[in-house]
C-alpha positions in Angstrom: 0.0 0.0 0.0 1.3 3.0 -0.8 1.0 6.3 1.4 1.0 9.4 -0.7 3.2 12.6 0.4 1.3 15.1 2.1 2.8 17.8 -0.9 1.3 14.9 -3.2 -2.2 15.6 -1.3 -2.1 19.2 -1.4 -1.1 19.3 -5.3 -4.6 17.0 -5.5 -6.8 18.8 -3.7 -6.0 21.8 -5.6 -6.6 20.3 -8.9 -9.8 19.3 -7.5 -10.4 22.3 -6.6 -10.2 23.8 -10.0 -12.2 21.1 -11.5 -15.0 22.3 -8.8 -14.5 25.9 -9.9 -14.2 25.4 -13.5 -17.5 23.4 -13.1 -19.3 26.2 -10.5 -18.3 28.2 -13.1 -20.0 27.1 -15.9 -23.1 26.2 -14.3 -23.4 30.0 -13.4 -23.0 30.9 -17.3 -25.4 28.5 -18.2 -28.0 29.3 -15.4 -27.7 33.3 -16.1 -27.5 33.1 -20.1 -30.3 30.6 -20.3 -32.5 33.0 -17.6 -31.6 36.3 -19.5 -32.8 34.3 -22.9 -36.3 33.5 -21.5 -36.1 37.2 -20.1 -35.4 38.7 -23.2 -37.8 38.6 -26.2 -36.7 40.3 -29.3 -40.3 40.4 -30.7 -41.4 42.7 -28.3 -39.0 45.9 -29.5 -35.9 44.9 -26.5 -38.3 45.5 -23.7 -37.6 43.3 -21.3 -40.5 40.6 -20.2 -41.1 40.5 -16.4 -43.5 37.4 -16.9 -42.2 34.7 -14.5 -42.1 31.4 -16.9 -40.7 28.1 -16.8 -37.6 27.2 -19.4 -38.3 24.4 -21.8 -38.2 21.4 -20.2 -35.8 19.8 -23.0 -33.2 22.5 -21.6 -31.7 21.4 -18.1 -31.1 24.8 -16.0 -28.6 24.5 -13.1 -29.6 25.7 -10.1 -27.6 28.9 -9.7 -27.7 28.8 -6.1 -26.4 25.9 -5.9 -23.4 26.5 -8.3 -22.5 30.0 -6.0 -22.5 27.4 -3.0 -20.3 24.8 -4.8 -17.7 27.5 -6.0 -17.3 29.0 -2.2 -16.8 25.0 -1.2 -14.0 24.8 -4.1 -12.6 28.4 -2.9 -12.4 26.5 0.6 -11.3 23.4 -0.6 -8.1 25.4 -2.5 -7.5 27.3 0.6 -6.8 24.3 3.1 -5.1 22.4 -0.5 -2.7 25.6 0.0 -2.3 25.6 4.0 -1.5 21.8 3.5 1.4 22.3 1.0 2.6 24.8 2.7 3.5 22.5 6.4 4.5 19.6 4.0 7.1 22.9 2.6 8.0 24.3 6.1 8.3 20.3 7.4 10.5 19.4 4.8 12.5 22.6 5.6 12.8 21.3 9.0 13.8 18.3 8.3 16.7 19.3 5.9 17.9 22.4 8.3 18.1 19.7 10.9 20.0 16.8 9.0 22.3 19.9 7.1 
């Protein structure tokens, strides 16, 4: 079995992290272009339709509060990613002062 470095684990997590983002991300785009579309009717002279409505059900909308919550947790996540690499950094600076 093999026990990963702690540098190893911090390096991870932050990748996750940016895979969390980058997909946070998007689903914001998606859930604010695909609201301002159904918003926005160009038949009506660019006045803007306050007539709450459902999307088309063929089109999937993330849920944008749910995207702002998962791109704080990634924020989080890359934030203890970082405090992680940096003790495996200051440990292995310990342990080399102490050997030199």
């Amino acid at each position: 079995m093999e026990i990963p470095s702690a540098l190893n684990s911090g390096l991870q997590g932050l990748q996750n992290a940016r895979a969390a983002a980058d997909q946070a991300a998007t689903d914001i785009v998606a859930s604010t272009a695909l609201s301002n579309d159904t918003q926005n009717n160009p038949t009506n002279n660019g006045e803007v339709n306050t007539e709450v409505s459902k999307p088309n059900n063929n089109l999937e909308v993330p849920d944008l509060n749910q995207a702002i919550v998962n791109l704080k947790v990634a924020e989080f996540q890359a934030k203890a990613s970082t405090e992680v690499i940096r003790s495996a950094d200051d440990s292995l600076g310990t342990l080399i002062d102490v050997t030199a």
